[in-house]
C-alpha atoms as one frame of an Amber mdcrd trajectory, in Angstrom:
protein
  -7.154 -29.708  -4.562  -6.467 -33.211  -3.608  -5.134 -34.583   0.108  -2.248
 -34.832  -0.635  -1.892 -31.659  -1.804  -3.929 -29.593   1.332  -1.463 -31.955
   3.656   1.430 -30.664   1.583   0.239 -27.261   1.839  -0.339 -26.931   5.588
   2.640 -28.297   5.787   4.167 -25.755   4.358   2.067 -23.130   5.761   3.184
 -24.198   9.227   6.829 -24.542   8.472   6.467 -20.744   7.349   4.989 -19.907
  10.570   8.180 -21.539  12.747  10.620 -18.385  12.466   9.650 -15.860  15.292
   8.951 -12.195  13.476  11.045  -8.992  15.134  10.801  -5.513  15.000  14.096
  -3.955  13.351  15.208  -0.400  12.738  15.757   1.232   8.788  19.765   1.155
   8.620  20.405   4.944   6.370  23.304   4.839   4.365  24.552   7.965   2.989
  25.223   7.854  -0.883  28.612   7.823  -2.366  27.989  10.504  -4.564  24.951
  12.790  -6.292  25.868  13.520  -9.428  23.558  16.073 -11.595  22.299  14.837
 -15.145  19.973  15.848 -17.724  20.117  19.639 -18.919  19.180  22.659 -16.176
  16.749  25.076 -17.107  18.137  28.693 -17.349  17.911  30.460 -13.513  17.141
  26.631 -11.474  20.545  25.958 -10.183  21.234  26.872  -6.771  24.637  26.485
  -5.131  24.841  22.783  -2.931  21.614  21.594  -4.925  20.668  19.226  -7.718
  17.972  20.201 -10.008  14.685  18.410 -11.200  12.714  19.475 -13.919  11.196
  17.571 -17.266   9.669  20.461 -19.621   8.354  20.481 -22.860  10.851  23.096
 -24.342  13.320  20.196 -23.767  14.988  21.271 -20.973  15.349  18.620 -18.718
  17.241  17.603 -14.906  17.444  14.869 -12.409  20.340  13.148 -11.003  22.119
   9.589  -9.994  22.098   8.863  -7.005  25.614   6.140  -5.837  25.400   3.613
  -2.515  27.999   1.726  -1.800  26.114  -1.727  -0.184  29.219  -3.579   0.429
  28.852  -2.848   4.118  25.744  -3.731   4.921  25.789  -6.963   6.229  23.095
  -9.025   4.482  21.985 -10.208   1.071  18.590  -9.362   0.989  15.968  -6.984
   2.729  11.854  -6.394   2.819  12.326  -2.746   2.719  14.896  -0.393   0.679
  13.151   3.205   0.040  15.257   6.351  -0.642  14.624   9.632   1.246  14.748
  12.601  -0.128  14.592  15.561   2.633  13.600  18.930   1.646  12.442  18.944
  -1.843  11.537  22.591  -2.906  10.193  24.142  -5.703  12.153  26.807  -7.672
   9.921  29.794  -8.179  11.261  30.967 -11.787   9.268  33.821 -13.864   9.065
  32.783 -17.239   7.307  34.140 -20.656   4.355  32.095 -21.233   3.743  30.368
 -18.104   0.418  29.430 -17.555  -1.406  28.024 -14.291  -1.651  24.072 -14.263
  -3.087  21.239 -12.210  -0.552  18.949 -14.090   1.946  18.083 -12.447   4.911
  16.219 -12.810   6.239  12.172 -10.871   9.446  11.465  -9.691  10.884   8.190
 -10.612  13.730   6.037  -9.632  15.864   3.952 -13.007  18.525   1.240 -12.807
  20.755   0.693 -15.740  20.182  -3.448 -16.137  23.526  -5.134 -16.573  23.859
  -5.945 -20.432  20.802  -3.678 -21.380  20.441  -0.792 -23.318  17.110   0.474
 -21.694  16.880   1.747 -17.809  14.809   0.017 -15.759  11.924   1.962 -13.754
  12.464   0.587 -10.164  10.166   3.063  -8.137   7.979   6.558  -8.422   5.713
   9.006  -6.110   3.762  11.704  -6.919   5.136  15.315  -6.778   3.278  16.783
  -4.103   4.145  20.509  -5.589   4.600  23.834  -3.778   6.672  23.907  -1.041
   9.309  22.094   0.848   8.531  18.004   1.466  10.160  14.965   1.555   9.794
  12.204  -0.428   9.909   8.489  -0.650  10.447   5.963  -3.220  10.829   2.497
  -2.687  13.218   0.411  -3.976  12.871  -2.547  -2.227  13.402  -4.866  -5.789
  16.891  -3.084  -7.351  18.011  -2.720  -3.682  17.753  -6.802  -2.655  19.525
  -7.613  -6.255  22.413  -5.319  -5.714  22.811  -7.056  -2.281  22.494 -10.400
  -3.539  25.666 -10.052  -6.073  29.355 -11.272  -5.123  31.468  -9.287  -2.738
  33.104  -5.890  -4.963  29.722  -5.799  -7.000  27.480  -4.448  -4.507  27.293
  -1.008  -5.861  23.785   0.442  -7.430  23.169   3.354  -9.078  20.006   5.174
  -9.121  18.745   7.705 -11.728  16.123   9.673 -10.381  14.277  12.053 -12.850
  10.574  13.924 -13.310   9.063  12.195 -16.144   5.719  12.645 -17.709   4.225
  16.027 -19.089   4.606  18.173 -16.511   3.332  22.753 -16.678   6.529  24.357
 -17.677   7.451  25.892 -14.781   7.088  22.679 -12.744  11.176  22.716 -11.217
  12.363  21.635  -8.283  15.713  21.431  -6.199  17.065  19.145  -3.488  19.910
  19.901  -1.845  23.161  17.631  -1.601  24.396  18.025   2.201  24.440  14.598
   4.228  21.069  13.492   5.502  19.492  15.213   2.366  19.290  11.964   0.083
  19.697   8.510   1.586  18.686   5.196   1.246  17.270   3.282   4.337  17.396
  -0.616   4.323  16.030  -2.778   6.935  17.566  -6.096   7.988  15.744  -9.077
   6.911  16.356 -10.587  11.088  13.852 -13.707  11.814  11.930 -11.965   7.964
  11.235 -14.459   5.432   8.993 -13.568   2.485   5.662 -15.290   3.543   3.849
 -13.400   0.259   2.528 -16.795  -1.151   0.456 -17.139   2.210  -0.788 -13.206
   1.868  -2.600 -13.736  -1.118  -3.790 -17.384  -0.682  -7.474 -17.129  -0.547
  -8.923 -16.457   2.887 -12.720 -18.569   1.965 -10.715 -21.909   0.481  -7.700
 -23.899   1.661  -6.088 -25.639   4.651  -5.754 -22.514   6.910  -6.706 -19.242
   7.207  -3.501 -17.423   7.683  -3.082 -14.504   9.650  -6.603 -12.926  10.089
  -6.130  -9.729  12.150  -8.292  -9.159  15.215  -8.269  -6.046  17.785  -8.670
  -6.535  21.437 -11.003  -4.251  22.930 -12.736  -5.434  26.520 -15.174  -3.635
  28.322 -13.082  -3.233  31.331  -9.646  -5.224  32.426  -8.722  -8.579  33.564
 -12.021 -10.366  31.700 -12.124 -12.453  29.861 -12.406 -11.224  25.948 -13.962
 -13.771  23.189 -12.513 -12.185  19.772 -14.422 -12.568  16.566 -13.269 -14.491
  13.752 -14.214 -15.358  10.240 -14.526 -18.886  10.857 -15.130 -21.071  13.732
 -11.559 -22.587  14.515 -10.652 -25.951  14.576  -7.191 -25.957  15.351  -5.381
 -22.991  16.015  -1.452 -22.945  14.824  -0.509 -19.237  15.790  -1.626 -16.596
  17.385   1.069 -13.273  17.097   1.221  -9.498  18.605   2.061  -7.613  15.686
   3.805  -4.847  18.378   6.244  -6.753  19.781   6.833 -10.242  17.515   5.940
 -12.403  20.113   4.239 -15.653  19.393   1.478 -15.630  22.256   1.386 -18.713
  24.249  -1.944 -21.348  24.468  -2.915 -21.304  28.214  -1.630 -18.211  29.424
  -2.866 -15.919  26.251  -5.494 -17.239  24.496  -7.082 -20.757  24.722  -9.658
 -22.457  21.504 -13.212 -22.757  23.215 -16.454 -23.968  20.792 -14.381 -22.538
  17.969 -14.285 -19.107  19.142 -10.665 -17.740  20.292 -10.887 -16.609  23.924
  -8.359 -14.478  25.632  -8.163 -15.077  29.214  -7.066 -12.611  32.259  -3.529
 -11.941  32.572  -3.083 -12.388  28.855   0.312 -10.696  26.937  -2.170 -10.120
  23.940  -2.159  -6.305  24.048  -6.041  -5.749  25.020  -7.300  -2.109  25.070
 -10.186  -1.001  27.528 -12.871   0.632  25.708 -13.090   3.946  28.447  -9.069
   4.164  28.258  -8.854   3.513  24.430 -11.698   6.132  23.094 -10.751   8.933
  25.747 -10.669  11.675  24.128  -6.186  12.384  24.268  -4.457  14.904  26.635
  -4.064  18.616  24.845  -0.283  19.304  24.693  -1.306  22.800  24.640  -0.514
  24.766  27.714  -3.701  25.572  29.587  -4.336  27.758  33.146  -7.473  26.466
  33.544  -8.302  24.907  36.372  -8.009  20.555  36.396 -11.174  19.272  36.865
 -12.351  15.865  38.482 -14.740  14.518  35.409 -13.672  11.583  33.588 -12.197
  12.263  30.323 -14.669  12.768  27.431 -15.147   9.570  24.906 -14.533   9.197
  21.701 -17.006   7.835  18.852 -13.791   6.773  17.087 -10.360   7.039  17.378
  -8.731   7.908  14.106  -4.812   7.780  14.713  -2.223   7.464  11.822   1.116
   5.628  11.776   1.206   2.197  13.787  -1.076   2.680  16.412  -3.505   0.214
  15.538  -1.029  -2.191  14.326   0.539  -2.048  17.195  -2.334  -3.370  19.279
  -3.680  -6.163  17.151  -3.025  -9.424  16.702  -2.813 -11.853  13.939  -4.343
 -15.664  14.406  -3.331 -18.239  11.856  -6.624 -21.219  12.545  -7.267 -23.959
  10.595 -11.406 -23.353  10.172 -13.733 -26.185  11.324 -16.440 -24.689   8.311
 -16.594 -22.356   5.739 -19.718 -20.650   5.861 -18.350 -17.424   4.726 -17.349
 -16.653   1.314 -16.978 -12.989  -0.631 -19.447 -11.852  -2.797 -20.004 -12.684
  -5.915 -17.532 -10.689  -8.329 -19.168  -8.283 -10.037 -16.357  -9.082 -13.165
 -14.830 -11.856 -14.637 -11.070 -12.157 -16.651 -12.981 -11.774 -19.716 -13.505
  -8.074 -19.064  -9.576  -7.723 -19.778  -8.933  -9.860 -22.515  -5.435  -7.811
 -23.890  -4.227  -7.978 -20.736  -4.539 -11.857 -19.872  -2.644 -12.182 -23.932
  -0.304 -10.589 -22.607   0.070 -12.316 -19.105  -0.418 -16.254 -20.907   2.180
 -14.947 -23.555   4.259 -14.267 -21.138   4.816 -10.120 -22.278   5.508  -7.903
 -20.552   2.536  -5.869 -18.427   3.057  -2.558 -17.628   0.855  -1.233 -14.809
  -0.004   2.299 -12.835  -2.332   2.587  -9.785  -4.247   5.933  -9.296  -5.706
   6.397  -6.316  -6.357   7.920  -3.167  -4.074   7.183   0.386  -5.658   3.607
   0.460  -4.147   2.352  -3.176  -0.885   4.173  -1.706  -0.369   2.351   0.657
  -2.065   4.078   3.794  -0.833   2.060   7.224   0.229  -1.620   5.346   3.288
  -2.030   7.418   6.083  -1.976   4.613   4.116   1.311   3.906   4.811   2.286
   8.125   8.110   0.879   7.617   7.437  -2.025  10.425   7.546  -5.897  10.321
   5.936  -7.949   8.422   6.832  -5.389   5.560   3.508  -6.181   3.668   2.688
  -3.914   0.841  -0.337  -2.055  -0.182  -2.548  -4.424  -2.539  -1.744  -3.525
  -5.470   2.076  -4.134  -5.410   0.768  -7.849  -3.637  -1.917  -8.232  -6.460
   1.126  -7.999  -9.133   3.600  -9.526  -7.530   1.282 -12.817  -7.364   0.249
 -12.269 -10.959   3.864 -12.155 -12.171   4.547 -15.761  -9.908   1.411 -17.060
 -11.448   2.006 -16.226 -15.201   6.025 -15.925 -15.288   5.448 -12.505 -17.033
   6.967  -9.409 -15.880   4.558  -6.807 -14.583   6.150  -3.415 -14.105   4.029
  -1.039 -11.626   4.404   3.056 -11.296   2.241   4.102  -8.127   0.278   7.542
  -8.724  -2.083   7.468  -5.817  -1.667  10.220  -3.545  -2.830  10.538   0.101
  -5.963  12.905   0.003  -6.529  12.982  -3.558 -10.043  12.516  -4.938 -11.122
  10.911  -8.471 -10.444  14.433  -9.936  -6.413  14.127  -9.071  -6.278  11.108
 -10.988  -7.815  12.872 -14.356  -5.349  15.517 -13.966  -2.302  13.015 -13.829
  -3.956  10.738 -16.503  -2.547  12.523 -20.037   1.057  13.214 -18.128   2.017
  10.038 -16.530  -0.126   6.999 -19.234   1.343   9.509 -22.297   5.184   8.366
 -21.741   4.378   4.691 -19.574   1.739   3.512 -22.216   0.564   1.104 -19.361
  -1.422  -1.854 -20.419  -3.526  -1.614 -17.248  -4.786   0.937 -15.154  -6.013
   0.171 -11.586  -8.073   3.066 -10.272  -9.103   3.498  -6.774 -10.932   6.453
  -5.541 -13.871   7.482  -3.147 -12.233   7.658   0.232 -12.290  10.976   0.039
 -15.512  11.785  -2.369 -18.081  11.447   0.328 -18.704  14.818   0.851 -21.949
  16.505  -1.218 -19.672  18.684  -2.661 -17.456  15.925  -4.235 -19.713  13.011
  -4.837 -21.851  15.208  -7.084 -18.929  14.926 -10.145 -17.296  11.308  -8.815
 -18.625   9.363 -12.026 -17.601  11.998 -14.361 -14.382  12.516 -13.002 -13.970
   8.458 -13.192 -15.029   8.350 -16.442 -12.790  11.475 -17.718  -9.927   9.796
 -16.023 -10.416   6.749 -17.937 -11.166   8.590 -21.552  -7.971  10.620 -21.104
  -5.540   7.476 -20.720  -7.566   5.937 -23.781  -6.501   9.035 -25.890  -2.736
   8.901 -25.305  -2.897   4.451 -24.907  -5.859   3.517 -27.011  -4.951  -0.049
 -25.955  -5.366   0.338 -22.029  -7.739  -1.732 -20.402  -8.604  -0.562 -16.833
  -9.728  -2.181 -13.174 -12.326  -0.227 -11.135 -12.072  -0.692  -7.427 -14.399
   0.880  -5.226 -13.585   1.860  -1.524 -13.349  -0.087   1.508 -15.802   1.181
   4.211 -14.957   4.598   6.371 -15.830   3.471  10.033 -19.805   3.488  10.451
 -19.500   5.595  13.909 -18.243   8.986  11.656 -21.385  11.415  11.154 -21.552
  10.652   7.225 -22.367   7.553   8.303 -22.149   5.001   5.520 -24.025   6.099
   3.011 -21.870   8.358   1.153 -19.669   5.487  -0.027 -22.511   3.146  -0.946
 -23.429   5.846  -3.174 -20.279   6.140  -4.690 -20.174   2.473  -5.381 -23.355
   2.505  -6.884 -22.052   5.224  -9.205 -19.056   3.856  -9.951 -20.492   0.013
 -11.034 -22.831   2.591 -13.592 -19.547   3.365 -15.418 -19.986   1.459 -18.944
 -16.458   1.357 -21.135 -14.962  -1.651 -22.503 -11.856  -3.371 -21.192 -13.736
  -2.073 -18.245 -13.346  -4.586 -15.109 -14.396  -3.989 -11.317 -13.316  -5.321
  -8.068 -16.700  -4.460  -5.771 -14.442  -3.665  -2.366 -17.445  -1.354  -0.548
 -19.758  -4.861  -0.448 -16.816  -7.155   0.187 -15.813  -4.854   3.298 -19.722
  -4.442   3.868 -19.903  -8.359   4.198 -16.828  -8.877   6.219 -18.012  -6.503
   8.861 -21.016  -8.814  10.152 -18.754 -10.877  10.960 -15.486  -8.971  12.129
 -15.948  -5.233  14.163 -15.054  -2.829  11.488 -11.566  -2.322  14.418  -9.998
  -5.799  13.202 -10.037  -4.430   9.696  -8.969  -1.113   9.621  -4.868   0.825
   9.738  -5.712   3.528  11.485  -9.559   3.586  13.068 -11.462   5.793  10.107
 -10.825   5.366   6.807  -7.494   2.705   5.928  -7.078  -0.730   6.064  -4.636
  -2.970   8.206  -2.840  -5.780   6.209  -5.163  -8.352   6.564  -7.893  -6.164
   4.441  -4.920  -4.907   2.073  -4.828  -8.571   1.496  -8.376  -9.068   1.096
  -7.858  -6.111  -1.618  -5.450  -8.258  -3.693  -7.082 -11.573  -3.466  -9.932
  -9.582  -5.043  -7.987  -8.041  -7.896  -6.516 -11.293  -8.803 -10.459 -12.293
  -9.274  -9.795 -10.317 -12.370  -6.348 -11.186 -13.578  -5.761 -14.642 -12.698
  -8.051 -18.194 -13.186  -9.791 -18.944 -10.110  -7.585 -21.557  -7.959  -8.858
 -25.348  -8.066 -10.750 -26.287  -5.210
């Protein structure tokens, strides 16, 4: 890249970073109507219910699903996801029926204006067995309904089980208000700042937004916070919690290119003895209260926005770069029908199995909190599809939990109907233990033979696991195991993105805290983004330097 173009691009970069984020509440809105479609199956309906099923007799159900937007008072938003409370399944007794790991995925369709196919706008996995909700986002048919001309804000969502799921795989969801709904949050002080994501971290002007978690050995010191890079310059320095841009001086101050956060600071620093105590029981107790400090944690492994809550993100423009990833393990060649496609400009269809990580597990559109970044694959494609101009359609499979084996057993069903050109596979999390690791290659490698006998043509990206946190008893050789396994897997159209060394590398430099969603085992944003810039390794020409 040229000067002109690096002072063109900080440029940029800073203008993005002028708007102040804020924290906003999901707005529901009720639908206008649920209407029932498809055909029931004999003995599903239930009174105030609409049925889902998708069997191979050819009895099939879902239903549409009406929202007026006209009141909502803005023309875009970062988040649109439908809720749907209280899915059950129907327990029907049927000739025949067999038992099944298959299992059906729900997914959400939009009729295109002047098209005669639907348009798959959003799925999740069917979780199976009792009563759950779910969640589908529909962030993309949600922002263009809301960007049409007053009296045309109306979208209509078909929601339906489709795949190959066991026969007596039916479900029901009831119709009262609060049942189905569609939650939208305001785009106030938002702006898409995507581009920035999934610019490379070891090239460029800045490094933008690397996350760092405050932890000082007891309060009102002063903290020195690791980052990447020495800093040159710093341009921002934010508390994802709150929104508010911290202030030079009284929050942090640049000394020898290390960020230092001085006492008094309104960065939200944690004490180590307050922050790994082990929590309060809620459960009643008669026994007596005793005087000893509260017992410490090794870890502390808490879900939802906890951690985001208490880190911060520092935009820096680096004085060096004496950090760079590892090498990647696989180059674009590795998926040459894919990139015909992309350069062609075809159509790419795409599904992601994996475990809670390739989910989504704690990226904030994910937690439903500002900034509204998604989980790296949806930011992998998303660049890809700006980079190439070709549309890349994505169904999600991954499932919080599941382990290499869940994706074999969704393979046939969900790539039989989708005939995805890729497959992005991400699974280990939750193989570490000896009774899992034992089959994890085989289970990879069935996963991958099964989508190659319903899409012959389906080439496929490996990703092995980020770290688990190195204080848990496994310690961390389960999942360099795992990685080792999975890199033996030999297929063509065969590519991997090498996550467990990349995460491996970025920890002696960055505590493992600064990295990770939720203390234990999921990233924050800043390593879903690290994630993505690594898939793109894979999809897209390396950037010019």
């Amino acid at each position: 890249m040229n000067q002109t173009r690096r002072r063109l691009a900080f440029a940029l970069m800073v203008l993005a970073l002028s708007v102040r984020p804020a924290l906003a509440e999901l707005a529901p809105v009720e639908p206008l109507k649920v209407d029932q479609t498809g055909n029931v199956p004999a003995g599903a309906a239930q009174p105030g219910t609409v049925v889902l099923a998708n069997e191979p007799d050819g009895g099939s159900a879902g239903f549409a699903l009406e929202f007026d937007l006209e009141p909502v008072p803005h023309k875009l938003t970062p988040l649109a996801r439908i809720q749907l409370v209280g899915v059950d399944k129907v327990k029907l007794s049927r000739a025949g029926e067999k038992p099944s790991t298959e299992k059906g995925a729900l997914h959400a369709f939009v009729q295109p204006v002047g098209s005669d196919a639907p348009r798959l706008v959003g799925s999740c996995v069917v979780k199976a067995g009792f009563a759950t909700p779910y969640t589908i986002d529909v962030t993309g048919a949600v922002s263009e309904a809301l960007a049409r001309s007053p009296g045309q804000r109306k979208v209509r969502i078909d929601v339906r089980m489709t795949g190959k799921p066991a026969y007596f795989e039916v479900y029901v969801l009831p119709t009262a208000p609060g049942k189905a709904f569609l939650e939208i949050a305001p785009p106030t002080n938002w702006e898409n700042d995507w581009p920035q994501r999934v610019a490379p971290i070891t090239s460029g002007p800045l490094v933008y937004r690397e996350a760092c978690m405050p932890i000082a050995a007891k309060r009102d010191a002063e903290l020195e916070l690791k980052l990447l890079y020495p800093a040159k310059k710093v341009v921002e320095v934010i508390h994802n919690g709150t929104g508010e841009r911290l202030e030079e001086g009284r929050d942090w101050a640049l000394r020898d290119g290390k960020l230092i956060l001085p006492r008094g600071t309104h960065a939200p620093v944690q004490v180590e003895a307050e922050f790994f105590a082990r929590p309060p029981s809620t459960a009643p107790s008669t026994a007596p209260v005793s005087n000893k400090p509260p017992a410490l944690l090794p870890l502390r492994l808490q879900e939802g926005t906890f951690y985001h809550e208490r880190q911060i993100e520092v935009t820096y423009e680096p004085a060096a770069r004496d950090w760079s990833f590892p090498p990647a393990v696989s180059s674009p060649a590795k998926l040459p029908r894919v990139h015909k496609l992309l350069t062609e400009k075809k159509r790419v269809r795409v599904i992601l199995f994996g475990d809670s990580i390739t989910y989504g597990g704690n990226a904030s559109k994910h937690q439903g909190c500002w900034p509204y970044q998604p989980q790296y694959g949806e930011l992998a494609m998303w660049a890809v599809q700006q980079h190439y101009g070709a549309p890349v359609e994505v169904m999600n499979h991954s499932r919080g939990g599941a382990v290499a084996q869940h994706g074999a057993e969704l393979a046939e069903s969900q790539a039989g109907w989708f005939k995805p050109d890729l497959v992005v596979i991400g699974y280990g999390m939750n193989n570490r233990s000896e009774k899992r690791r034992p089959t994890y290659r085989q289970d990879l490698e069935t996963l991958i033979d099964k989508v190659r006998a319903v899409s012959p043509d389906t080439e496929f990206i490996l990703v092995t696991s980020m770290l688990n946190n190195p204080k848990q008893p496994s310690g961390l050789e389960p999942i360099l195991s795992l990685r080792d396994e999975a890199l033996r897997i030999d297929r063509p159209g065969l590519a991997f993105v090498d996550m467990t060394t990349t995460h491996l590398e970025l920890c002696k430099r960055k505590n493992y805290l600064d990295t990770s969603g939720n203390g234990a085992n999921h990233p924050n944003d800043f390593l879903h983004r690290i994630y993505a810039m690594r898939v793109m390794e894979v999809l897209m020409p390396a950037p010019a330097q």
